[in-house]
C-alpha positions as CSV (number, residue, x, y, z in Angstrom):
1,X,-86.9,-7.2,27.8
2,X,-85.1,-10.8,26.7
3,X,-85.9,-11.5,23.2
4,X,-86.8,-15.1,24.1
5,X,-88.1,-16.2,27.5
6,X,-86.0,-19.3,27.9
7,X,-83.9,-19.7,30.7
8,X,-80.4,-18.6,30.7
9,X,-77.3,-19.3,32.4
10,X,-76.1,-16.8,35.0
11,X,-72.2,-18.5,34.7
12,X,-70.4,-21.1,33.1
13,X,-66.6,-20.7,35.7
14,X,-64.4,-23.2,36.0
15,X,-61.6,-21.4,37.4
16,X,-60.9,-20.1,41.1
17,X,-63.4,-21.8,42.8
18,X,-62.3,-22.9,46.2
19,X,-64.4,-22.9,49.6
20,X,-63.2,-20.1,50.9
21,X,-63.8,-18.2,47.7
22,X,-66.7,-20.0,45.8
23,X,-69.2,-17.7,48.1
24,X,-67.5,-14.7,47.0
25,X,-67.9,-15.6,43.1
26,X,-71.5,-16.8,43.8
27,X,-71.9,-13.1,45.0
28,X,-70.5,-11.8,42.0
29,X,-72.3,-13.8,40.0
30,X,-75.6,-13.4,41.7
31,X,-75.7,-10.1,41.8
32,X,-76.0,-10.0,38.0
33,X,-78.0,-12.6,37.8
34,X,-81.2,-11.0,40.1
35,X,-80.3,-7.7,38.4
36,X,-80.7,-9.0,34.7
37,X,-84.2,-11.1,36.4
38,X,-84.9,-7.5,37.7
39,X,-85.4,-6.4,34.0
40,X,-87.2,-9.5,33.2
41,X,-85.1,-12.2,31.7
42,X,-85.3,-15.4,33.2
43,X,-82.0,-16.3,34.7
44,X,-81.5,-19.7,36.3
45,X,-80.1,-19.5,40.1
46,X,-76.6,-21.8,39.9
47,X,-73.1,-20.8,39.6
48,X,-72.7,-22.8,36.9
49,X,-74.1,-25.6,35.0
50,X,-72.0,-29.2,35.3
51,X,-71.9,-30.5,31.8
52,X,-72.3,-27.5,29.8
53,X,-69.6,-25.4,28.8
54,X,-69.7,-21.5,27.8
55,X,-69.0,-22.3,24.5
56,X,-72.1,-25.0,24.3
57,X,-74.6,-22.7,26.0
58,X,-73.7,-20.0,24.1
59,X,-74.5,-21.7,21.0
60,X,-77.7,-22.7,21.8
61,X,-78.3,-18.9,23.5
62,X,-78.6,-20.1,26.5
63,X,-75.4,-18.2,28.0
64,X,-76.1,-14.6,29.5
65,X,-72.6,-14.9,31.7
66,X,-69.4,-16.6,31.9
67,X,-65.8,-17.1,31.2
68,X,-64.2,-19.5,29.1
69,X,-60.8,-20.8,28.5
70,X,-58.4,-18.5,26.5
71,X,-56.9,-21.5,24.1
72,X,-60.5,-22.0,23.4
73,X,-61.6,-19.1,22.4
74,X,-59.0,-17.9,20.4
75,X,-59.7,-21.0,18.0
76,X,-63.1,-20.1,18.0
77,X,-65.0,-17.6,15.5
78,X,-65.1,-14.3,17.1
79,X,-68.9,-13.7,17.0
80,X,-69.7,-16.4,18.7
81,X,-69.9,-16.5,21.7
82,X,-69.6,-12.6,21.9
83,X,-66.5,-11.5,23.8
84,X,-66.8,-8.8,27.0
85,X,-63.3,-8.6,28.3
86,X,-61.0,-10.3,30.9
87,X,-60.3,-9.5,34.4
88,X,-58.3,-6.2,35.7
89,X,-55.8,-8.1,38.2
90,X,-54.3,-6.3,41.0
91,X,-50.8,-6.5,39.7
92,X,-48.7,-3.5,38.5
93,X,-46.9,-5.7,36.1
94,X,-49.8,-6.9,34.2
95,X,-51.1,-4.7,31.2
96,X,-55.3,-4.3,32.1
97,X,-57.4,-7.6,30.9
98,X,-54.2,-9.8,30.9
99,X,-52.4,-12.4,33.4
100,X,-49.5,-14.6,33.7
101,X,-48.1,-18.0,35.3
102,X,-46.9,-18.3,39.1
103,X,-43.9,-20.9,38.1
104,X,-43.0,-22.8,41.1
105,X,-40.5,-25.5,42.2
106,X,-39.8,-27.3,45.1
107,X,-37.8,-26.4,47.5
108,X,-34.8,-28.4,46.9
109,X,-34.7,-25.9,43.8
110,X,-34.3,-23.0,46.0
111,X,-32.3,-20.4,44.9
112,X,-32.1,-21.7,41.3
113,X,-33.0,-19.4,38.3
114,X,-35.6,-20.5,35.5
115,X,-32.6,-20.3,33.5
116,X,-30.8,-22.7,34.4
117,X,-33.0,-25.1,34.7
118,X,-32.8,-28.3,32.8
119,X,-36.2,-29.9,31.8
120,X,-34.8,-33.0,31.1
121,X,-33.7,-33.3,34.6
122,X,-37.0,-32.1,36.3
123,X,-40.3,-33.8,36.8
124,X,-42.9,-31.3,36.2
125,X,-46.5,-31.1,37.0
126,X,-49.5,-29.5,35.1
127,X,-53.1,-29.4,35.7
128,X,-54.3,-30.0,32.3
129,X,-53.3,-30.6,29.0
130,X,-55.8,-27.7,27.8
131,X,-54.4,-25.3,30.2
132,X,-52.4,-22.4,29.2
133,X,-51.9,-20.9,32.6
134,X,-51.3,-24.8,34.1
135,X,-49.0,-25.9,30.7
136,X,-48.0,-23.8,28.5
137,X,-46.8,-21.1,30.6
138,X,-44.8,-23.4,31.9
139,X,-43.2,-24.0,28.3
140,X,-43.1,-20.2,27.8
141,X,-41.5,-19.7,31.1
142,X,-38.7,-22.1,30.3
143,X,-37.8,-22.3,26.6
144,X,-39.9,-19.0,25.4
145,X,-42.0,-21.0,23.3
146,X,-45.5,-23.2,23.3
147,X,-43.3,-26.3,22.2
148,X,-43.8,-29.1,25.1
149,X,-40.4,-29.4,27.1
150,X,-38.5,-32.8,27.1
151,X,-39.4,-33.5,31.0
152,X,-37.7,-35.9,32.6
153,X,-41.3,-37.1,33.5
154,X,-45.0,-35.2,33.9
155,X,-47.3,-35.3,36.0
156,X,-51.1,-34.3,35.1
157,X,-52.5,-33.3,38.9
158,X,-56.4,-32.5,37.6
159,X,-56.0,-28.9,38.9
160,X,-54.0,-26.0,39.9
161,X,-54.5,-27.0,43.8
162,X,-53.2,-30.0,43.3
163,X,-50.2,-28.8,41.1
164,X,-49.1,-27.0,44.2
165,X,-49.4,-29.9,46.9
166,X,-47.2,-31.9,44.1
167,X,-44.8,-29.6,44.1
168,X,-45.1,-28.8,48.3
169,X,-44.6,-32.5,48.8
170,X,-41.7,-32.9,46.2
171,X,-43.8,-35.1,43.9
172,X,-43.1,-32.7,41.5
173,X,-40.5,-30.2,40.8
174,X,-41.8,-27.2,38.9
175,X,-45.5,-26.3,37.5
176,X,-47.0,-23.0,36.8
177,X,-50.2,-21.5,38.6
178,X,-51.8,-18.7,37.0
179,X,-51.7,-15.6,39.3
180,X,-55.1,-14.8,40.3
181,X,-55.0,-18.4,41.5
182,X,-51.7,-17.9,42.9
183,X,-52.8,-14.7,45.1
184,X,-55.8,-17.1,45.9
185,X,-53.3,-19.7,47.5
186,X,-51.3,-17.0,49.5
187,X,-54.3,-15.4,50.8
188,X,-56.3,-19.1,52.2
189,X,-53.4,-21.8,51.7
190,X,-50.5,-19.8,53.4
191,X,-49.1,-22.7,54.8
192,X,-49.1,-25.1,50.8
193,X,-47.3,-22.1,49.5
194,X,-45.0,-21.9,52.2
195,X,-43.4,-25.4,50.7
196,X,-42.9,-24.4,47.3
197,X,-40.3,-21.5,45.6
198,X,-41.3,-19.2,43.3
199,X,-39.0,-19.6,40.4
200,X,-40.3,-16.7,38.1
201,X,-43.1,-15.8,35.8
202,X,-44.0,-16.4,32.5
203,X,-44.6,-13.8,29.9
204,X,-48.1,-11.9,30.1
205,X,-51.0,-12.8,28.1
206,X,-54.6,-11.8,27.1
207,X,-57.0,-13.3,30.3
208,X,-59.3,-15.7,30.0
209,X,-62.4,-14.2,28.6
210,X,-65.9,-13.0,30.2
211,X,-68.4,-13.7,26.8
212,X,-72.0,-14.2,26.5
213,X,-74.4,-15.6,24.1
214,X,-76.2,-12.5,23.4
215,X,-75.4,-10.7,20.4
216,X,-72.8,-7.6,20.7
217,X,-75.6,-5.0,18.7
218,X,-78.5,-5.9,20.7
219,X,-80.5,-4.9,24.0
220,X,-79.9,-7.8,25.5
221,X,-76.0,-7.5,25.7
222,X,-76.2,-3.6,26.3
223,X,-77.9,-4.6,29.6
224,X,-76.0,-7.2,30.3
225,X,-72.9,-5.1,30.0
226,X,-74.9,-2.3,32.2
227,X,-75.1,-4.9,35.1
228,X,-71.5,-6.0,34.9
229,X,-70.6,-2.3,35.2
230,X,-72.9,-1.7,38.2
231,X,-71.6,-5.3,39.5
232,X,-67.8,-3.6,39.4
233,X,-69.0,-0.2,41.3
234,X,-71.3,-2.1,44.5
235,X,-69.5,-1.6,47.1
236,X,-70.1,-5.0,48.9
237,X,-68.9,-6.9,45.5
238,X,-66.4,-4.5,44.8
239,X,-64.4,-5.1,47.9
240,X,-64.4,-8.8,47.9
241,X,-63.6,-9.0,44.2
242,X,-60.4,-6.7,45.0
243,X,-59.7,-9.2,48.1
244,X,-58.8,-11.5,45.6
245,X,-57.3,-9.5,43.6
246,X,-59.9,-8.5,40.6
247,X,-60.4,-4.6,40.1
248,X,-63.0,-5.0,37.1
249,X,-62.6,-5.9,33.4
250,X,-60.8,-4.7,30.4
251,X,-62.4,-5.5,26.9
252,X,-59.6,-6.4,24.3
253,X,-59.6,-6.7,20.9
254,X,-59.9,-10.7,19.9
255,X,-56.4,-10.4,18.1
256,X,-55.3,-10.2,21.2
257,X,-56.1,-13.9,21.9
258,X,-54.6,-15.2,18.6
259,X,-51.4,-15.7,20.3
260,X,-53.2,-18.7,22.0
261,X,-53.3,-20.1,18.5
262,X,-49.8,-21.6,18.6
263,X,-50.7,-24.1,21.5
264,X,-51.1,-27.8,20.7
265,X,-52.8,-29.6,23.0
C-alpha cells in the first residue's frame, strides 16, 4: 500500500518522444503505471506532466517514475530523487547503463575525420545549452574536454530532430545526437539521416537516469522496482523497447554521474 494517497506521477520523459515512438513509451510507461494502481497507489494516467520536472515532483513526492537529465542529476544530492538506473542500449560498445553522442556533419564533410576538424571553421548546431548528449558531447568528441569549442558560429535548433534537419540541409555543419535517438532516426527518419555523415562518437558516459521520489528503504520503491522488472520481462513491452534499441536497465553507482560535474552550462 502507498504511504500517502495522493496522486503520483507515472513519468516525467522528455527524451525520445516522436510519433512514431511516443505510443511505444506510453506502453512502457503504462504498463507500470496500472501495475503500481493494481497494488493500490493512485497513479495519474499521462505520460508526463508539462510544467513539472522529475526533479520538482520528486520533491514534493509526487514522482513514482521518470528520467531526468544526467547534468542534472549529478549536481543534485544523491537521495533525492532516489536513483534506479539508466537504460541497457543495444550497442556492444556501450558498458550496461551508459550511452554516447552520434556526431554528425554534413555532407560536404564527407570523408573527413573528427580530427581534423577545425571548430573555428565550422558552424555547429546543438539542441540545448543543458544537453550533454546535444553539447557537450560534441566538445568531448572534438577537443576531449567539456570546454565550449571556438565555433565559427552555433546554432541552438530546440531539439535533437531538429539538429539533424540543420545539419541535412547544410544549415549546420556538425552536432551530436545521442544514440538511442540516433537509432530512433535510422529506424523512422531513414531518409534525414541519409543527408548527414557520421563523423564519429564521443566517449561513453553514465545514461540519463530512471529515479523516483519514493525513498530507496521503503515498500513503496521495492514495488516500484518489482514492476519495472516485470515491465522488462512482458513480452509485448519487451519487444518494442528492444525495437528501439532498450534491453532493460542497469543501476550504477551515483559516482558514476560525477563526471557530468565538469559541464558549464
Amino acid at each position: 500500500m502507498p504511504a500517502k494517497a495522493r496522486e503520483l506521477y507515472s513519468a516525467q520523459l522528455n527524451w525520445y518522444l516522436f510519433k512514431p515512438t511516443q505510443v511505444i513509451f506510453a506502453q512502457f510507461w503504462q504498463f507500470i503505471r496500472k501495475a503500481m494502481a493494481d497494488k493500490n497507489y493512485n497513479t495519474e494516467q499521462h505520460l508526463f506532466n508539462d510544467g513539472q520536472t522529475a526533479l520538482s515532483l520528486a520533491r514534493q513526492e509526487r514522482l513514482m517514475l521518470g528520467q531526468m537529465c544526467s547534468l542534472t542529476y549529478s549536481k543534485c544530492t544523491p537521495e533525492l530523487p532516489t536513483y534506479i538506473g539508466s537504460y541497457i542500449l543495444d550497442d556492444a560498445a556501450l558498458t550496461a547503463g551508459y550511452y554516447r553522442s552520434v556526431i554528425i556533419t554534413s555532407n560536404r564533410l564527407k570523408g573527413q575525420k573528427l580530427s581534423v576538424l577545425e571548430p573555428a571553421k565550422l558552424t555547429a548546431a546543438i539542441s540545448e545549452p543543458d544537453s550533454f548528449s546535444g553539447r557537450f558531447a560534441l566538445y568531448q568528441a572534438l577537443t576531449g574536454g567539456f570546454a565550449p569549442c571556438n565555433f565559427a558560429k552555433t546554432i541552438q535548433t530546440g531539439a535533437h530532430f531538429n539538429t539533424l534537419k540543420a545539419v541535412a540541409s547544410a544549415s549546420a555543419d556538425i552536432g551530436a545526437i545521442d544514440c538511442l535517438t540516433w537509432r530512433i532516426f535510422t529506424t523512422f527518419f531513414p531518409e534525414a539521416v541519409a543527408q548527414v555523415t557520421i563523423a564519429g562518437y564521443s566517449p561513453q558516459m553514465a545514461g540519463p537516469p530512471l529515479v523516483s521520489g519514493f525513498a530507496a528503504d521503503s515498500r513503496r520503491f521495492a514495488d516500484l522496482t518489482d514492476t519495472l522488472d516485470a515491465a522488462f520481462t512482458d513480452s509485448l513491452i519487451c519487444e518494442q523497447m528492444a525495437m528501439l534499441g532498450i534491453l532493460g536497465y542497469a543501476s550504477l553507482e551515483h559516482i558514476h554521474y560525477t563526471a557530468f560535474e565538469g559541464c558549464e552550462i
